[in-house]
Z-matrix of the N, CA and C atoms (Angstrom, degrees):
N
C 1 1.440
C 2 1.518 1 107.68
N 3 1.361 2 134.35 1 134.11
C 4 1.143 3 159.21 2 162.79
C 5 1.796 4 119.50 3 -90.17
N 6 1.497 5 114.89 4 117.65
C 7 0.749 6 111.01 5 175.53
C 8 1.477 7 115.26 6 -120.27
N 9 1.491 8 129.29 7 142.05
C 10 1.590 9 146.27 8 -152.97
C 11 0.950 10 105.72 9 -104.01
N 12 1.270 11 142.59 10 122.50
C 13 1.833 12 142.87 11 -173.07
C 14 1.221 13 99.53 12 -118.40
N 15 1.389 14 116.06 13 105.80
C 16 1.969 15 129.25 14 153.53
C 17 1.291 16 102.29 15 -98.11
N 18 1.425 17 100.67 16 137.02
C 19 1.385 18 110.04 17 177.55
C 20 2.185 19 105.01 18 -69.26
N 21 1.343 20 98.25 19 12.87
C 22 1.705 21 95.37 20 176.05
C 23 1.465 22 109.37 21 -124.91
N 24 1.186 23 110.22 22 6.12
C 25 1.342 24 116.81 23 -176.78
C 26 2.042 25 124.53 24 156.78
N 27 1.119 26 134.11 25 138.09
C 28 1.357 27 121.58 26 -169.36
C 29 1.291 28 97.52 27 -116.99
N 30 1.378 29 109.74 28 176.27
C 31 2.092 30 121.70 29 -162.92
C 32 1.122 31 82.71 30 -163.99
N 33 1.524 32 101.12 31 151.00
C 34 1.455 33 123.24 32 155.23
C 35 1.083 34 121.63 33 -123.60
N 36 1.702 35 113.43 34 137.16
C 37 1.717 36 109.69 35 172.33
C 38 1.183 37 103.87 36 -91.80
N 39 1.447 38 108.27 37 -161.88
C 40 1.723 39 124.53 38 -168.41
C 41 1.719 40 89.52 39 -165.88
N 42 1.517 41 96.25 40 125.59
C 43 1.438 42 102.91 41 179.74
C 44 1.498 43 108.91 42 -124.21
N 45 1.758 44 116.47 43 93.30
C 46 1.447 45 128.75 44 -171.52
C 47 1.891 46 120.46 45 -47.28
N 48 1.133 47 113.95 46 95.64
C 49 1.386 48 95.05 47 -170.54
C 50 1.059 49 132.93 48 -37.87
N 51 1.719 50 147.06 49 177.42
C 52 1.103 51 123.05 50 -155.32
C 53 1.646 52 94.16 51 -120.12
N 54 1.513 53 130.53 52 146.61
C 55 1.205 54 113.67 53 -142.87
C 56 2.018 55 90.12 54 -81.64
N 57 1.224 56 118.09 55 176.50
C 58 1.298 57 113.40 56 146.50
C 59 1.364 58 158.02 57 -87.58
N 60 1.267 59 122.32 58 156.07
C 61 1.909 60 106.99 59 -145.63
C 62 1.577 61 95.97 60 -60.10
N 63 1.613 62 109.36 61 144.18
C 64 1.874 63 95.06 62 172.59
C 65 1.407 64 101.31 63 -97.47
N 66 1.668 65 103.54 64 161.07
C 67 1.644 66 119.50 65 149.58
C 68 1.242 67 99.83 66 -46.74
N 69 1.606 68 120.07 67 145.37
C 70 1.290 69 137.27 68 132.48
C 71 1.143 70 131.77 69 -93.43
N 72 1.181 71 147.38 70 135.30
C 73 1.635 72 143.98 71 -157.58
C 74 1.797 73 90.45 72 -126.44
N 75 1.511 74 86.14 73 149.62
C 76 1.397 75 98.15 74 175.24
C 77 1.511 76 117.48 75 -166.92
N 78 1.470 77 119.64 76 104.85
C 79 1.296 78 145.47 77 -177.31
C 80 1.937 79 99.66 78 -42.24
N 81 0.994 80 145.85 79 46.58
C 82 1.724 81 156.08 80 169.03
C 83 1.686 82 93.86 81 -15.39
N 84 1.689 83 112.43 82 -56.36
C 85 1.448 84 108.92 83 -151.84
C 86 1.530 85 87.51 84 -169.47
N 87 1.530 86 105.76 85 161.94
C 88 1.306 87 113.24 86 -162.55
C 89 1.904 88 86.18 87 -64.09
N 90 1.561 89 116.03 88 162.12
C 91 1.307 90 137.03 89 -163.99
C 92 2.140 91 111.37 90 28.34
N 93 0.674 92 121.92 91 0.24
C 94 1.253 93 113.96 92 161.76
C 95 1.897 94 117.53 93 -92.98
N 96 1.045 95 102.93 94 130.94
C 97 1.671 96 103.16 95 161.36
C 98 1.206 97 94.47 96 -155.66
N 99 1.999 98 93.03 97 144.57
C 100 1.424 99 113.78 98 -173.06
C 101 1.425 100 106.48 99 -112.59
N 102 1.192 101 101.74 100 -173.34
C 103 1.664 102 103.97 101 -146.75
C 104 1.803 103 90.14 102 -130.60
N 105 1.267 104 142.56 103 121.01
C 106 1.241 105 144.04 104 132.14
C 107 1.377 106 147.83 105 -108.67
N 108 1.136 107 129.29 106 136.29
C 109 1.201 108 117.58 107 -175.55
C 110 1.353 109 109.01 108 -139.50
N 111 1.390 110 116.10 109 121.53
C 112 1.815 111 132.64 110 -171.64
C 113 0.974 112 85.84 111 90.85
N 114 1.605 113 146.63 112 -17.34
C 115 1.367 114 130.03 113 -167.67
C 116 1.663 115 119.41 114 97.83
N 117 1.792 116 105.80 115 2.85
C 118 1.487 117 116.29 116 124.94
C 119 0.793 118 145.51 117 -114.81
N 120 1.767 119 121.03 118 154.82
C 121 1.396 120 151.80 119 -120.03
C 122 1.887 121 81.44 120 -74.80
N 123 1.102 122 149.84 121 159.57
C 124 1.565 123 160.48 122 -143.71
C 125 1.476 124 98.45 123 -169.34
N 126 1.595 125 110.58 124 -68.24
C 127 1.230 126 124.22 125 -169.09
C 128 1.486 127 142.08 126 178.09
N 129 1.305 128 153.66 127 -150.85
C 130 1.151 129 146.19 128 172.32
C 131 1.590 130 105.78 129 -164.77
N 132 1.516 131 101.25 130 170.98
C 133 0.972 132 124.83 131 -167.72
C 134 1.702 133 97.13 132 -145.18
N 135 1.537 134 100.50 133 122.51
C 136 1.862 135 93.58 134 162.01
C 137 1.514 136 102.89 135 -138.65
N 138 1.183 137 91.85 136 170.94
C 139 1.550 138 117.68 137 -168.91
C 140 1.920 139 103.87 138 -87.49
N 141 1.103 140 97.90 139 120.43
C 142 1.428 141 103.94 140 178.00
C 143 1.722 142 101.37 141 -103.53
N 144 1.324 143 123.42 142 87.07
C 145 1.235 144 118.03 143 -174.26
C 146 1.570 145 123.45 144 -48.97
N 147 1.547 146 117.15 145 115.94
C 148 1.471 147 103.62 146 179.54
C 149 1.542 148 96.04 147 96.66
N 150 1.101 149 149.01 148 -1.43
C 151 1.540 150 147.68 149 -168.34
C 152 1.833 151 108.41 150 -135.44
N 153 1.362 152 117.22 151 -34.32
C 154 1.192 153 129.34 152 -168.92
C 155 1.976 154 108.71 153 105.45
N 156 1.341 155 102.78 154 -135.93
C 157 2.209 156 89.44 155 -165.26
C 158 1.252 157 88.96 156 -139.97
N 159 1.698 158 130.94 157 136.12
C 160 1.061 159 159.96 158 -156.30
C 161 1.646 160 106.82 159 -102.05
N 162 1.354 161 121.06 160 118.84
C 163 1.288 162 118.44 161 179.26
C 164 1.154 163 116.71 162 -101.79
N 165 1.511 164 137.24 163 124.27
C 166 1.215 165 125.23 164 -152.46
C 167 1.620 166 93.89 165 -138.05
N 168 1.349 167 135.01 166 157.71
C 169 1.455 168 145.49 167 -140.47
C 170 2.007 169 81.98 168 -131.99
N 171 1.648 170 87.09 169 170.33
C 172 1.667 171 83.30 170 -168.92
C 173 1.582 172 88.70 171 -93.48
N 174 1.113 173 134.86 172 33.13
C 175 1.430 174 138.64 173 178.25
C 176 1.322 175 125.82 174 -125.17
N 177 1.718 176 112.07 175 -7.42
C 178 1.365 177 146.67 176 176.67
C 179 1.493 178 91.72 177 89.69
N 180 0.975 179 152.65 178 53.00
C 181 1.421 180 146.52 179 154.31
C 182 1.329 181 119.07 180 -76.77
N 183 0.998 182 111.97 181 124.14
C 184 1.551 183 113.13 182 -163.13
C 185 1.905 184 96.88 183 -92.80
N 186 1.414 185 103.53 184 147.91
C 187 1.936 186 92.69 185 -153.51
C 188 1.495 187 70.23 186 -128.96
N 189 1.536 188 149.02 187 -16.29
C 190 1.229 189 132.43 188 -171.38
C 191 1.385 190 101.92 189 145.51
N 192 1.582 191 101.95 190 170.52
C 193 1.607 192 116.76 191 151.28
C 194 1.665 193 116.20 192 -105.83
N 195 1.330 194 92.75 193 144.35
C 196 1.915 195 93.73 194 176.48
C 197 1.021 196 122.60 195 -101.78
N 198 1.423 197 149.51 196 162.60
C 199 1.765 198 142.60 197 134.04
C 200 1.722 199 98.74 198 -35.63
N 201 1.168 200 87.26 199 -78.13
C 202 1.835 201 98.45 200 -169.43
C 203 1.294 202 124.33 201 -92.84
N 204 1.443 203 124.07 202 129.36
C 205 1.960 204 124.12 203 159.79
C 206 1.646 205 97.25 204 -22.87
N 207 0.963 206 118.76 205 -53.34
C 208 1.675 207 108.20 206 -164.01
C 209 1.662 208 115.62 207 -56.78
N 210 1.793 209 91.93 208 -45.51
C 211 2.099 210 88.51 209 175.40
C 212 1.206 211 107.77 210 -68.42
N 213 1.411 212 111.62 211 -31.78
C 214 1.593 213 106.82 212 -175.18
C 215 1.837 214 114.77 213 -56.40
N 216 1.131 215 98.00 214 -54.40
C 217 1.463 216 117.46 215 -173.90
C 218 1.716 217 103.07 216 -52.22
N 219 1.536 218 111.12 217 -58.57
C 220 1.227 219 119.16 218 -174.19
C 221 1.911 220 113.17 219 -57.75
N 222 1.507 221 106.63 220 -32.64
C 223 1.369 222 102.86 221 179.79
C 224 1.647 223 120.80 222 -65.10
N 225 1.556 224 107.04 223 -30.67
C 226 1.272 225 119.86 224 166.40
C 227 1.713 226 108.72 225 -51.71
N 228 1.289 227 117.08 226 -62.68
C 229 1.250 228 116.78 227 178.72
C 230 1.339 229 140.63 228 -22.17
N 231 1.946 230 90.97 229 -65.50
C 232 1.467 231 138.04 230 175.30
C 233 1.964 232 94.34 231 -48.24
N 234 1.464 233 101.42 232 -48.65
C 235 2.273 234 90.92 233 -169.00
C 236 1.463 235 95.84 234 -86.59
N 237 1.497 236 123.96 235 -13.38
C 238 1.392 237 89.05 236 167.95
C 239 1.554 238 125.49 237 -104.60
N 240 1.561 239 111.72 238 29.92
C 241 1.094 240 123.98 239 173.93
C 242 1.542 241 106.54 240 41.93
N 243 1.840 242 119.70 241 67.01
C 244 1.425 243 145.01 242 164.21
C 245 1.586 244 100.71 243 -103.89
């Protein structure tokens, strides 16, 4: 917060932070969904049928296997600090 000093009176603004860019998820093909953010490629997630869903980095880094698309998805998140 910033505050303005007139010698007839002072105000304060408030400057709302600006939110941060989100992941976008996107179902490509049945068990694949990819991962963007700004509208580049970040990463994916696929479905290892029978194993749980594979989190993969936009560099092929393998970040784990999940129970659920959601841990999977979320672990992606978590390394790119979103």
């Amino acid at each position: 917060m910033s505050t303005v000093m007139n010698k007839h009176r002072s105000t304060a603004t408030t400057t709302a932070p600006t939110a941060a860019p989100a992941i976008v998820w996107v179902a490509e093909q049945s068990g694949l969904w990819v991962a963007r953010l700004d509208g580049e490629f970040v990463g994916m997630v696929e479905a290892r049928w029978g194993s749980g869903f594979a989190s993969t980095t936009r560099l092929a880094k393998s970040l784990g296997t999940f129970g659920t698309v959601e841990e999977a998805q979320r672990a992606l998140e978590v390394s790119l600090k979103v």
